[in-house]
N, C-alpha and C positions, 0 to 999 in steps of 0.2 A: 293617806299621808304616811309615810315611811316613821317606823320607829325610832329611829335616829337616823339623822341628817349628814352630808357630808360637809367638812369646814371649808372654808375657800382654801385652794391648791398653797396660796403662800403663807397660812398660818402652820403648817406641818414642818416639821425638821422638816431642816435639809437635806438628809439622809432618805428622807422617805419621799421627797422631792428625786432625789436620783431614783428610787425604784417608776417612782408615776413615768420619769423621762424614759425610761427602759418602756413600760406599759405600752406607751403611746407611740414610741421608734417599731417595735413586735406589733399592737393591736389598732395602730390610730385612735389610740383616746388612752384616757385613766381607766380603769376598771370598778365599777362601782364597788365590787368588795375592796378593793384598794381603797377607797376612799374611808371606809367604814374601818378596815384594821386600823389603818393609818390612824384613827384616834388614839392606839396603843401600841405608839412607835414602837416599842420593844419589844413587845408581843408580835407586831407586825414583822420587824425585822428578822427574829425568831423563825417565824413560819414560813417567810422565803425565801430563809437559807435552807429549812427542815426540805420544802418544795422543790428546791434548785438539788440538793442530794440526792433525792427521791428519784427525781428526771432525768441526772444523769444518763452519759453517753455509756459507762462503762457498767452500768448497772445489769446483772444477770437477768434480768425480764425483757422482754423483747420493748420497744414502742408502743408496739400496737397493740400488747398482752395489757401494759400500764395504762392506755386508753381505753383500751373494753373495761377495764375493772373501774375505772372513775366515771364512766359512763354508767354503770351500771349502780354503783353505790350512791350514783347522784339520782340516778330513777327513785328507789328506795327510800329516797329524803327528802324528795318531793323540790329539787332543787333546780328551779329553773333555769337560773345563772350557771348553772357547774352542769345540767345538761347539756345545754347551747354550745357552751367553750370546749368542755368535752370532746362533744360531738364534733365538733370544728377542727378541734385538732387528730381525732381517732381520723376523721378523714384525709386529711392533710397526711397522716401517718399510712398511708395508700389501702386503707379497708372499706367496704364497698357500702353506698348509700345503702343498697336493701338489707345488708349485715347488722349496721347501725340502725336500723328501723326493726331488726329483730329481735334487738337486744334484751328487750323487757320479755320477750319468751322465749327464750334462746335453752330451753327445757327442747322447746316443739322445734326448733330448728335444726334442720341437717346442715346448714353454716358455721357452727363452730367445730373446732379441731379439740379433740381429746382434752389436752393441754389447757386449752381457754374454759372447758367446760368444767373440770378440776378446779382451776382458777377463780371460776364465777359461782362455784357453788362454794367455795371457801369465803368469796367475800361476801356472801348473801348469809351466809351463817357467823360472820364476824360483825355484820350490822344488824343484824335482825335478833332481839332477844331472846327469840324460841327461833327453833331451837338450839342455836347456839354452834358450837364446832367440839363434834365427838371424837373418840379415839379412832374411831376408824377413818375419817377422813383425815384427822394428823397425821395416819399410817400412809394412808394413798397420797398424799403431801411428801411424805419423804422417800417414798417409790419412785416421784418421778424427779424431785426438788433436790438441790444439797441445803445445808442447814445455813447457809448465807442467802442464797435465794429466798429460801422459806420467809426468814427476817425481813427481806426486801419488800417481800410479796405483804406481810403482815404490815409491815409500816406504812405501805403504800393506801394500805385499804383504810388501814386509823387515819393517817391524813388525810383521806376522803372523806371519810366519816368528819372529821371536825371542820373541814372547809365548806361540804355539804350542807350541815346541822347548823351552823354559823350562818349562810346567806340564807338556810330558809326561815331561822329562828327571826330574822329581819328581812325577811321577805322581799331579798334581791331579785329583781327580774331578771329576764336574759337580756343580753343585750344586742341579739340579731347576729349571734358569726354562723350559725346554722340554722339549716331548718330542723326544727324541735322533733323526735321522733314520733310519729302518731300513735295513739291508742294508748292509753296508759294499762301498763300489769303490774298487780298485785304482787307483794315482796317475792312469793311466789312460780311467780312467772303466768298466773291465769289471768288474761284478761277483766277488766273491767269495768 
């Protein structure tokens, strides 16, 4: 039994009625963490306008850069709902089944690009308490980043980090837009 419950759709503002309607026009249904913010319309509405900025078309990170890192931070947090949709959408974003399946050791992979690998070892060290993000990778950060990207790049990982940590702290399942990547690896990247 889920730790909290979702209300029926017509007890929520109407406001958060127009985001479910947007949900369901994009994914054919509500979204189970939809339903769960939505107890805290303002908080809810908050975090997807913070999401909707993040997403952005004009944003200095490529699509597919923003999907490998939510993908990857959602492995990390053990977040079944934010791997799924993730993954659904890094594909949709034209990156390839066995790329997203190697994501969780994407150390041992010759699939990622320079760029992505920079990327994912900043966000593994920006979710992961040890050890943390050193001076020398803020260095190789601003080698290859401008100092707008950089921010973009760090915002994007935090709001993974708390979308993550939120559906796994309530134990949201997936809801079936992918097949889930197999094998699970340690924050690491060593298998399991």
């Amino acid at each position: 039994m889920p730790i909290v419950e979702a209300k029926p759709i017509s007890r929520y503002p109407w406001f958060i009625r127009l985001f479910f309607w947007k949900q369901k026009l994009t994914y054919g249904r509500v979204l189970d963490p939809g339903l769960l913010w939505g107890r805290s319309p303002l908080v809810f509405a908050a975090a997807a306008l913070l999401y909707g900025a993040l997403n952005r078309r004009s944003s200095p990170l490529s699509p597919a850069l923003r999907s490998l890192l939510t993908v990857r931070v959602s492995q990390i947090n053990h977040c079944a709902f934010c791997v799924d949709i993730n993954s659904a959408t890094l594909a949709k974003r034209g990156v390839a089944m066995d790329k997203i399946d190697a994501l969780a050791n994407w150390r041992d992979s010759p699939l990622f690009a320079p760029d992505e690998r920079l990327a994912l070892e900043y966000a593994e060290a920006m979710t992961l308490t040890e050890p943390g993000v050193s001076d020398e990778l803020r260095a190789r950060l601003k080698e290859h980043w401008s100092d707008d990207a950089i921010v973009e790049l760090t915002g994007l990982v935090a709001f993974q980090n708390l979308s993550s940590k939120f559906n796994a702290a309530l134990d949201v399942p997936s809801q079936g837009f992918c097949k889930v990547p197999a094998g699970k690896a340690d924050p690491k990247g060593r298998n399991s």
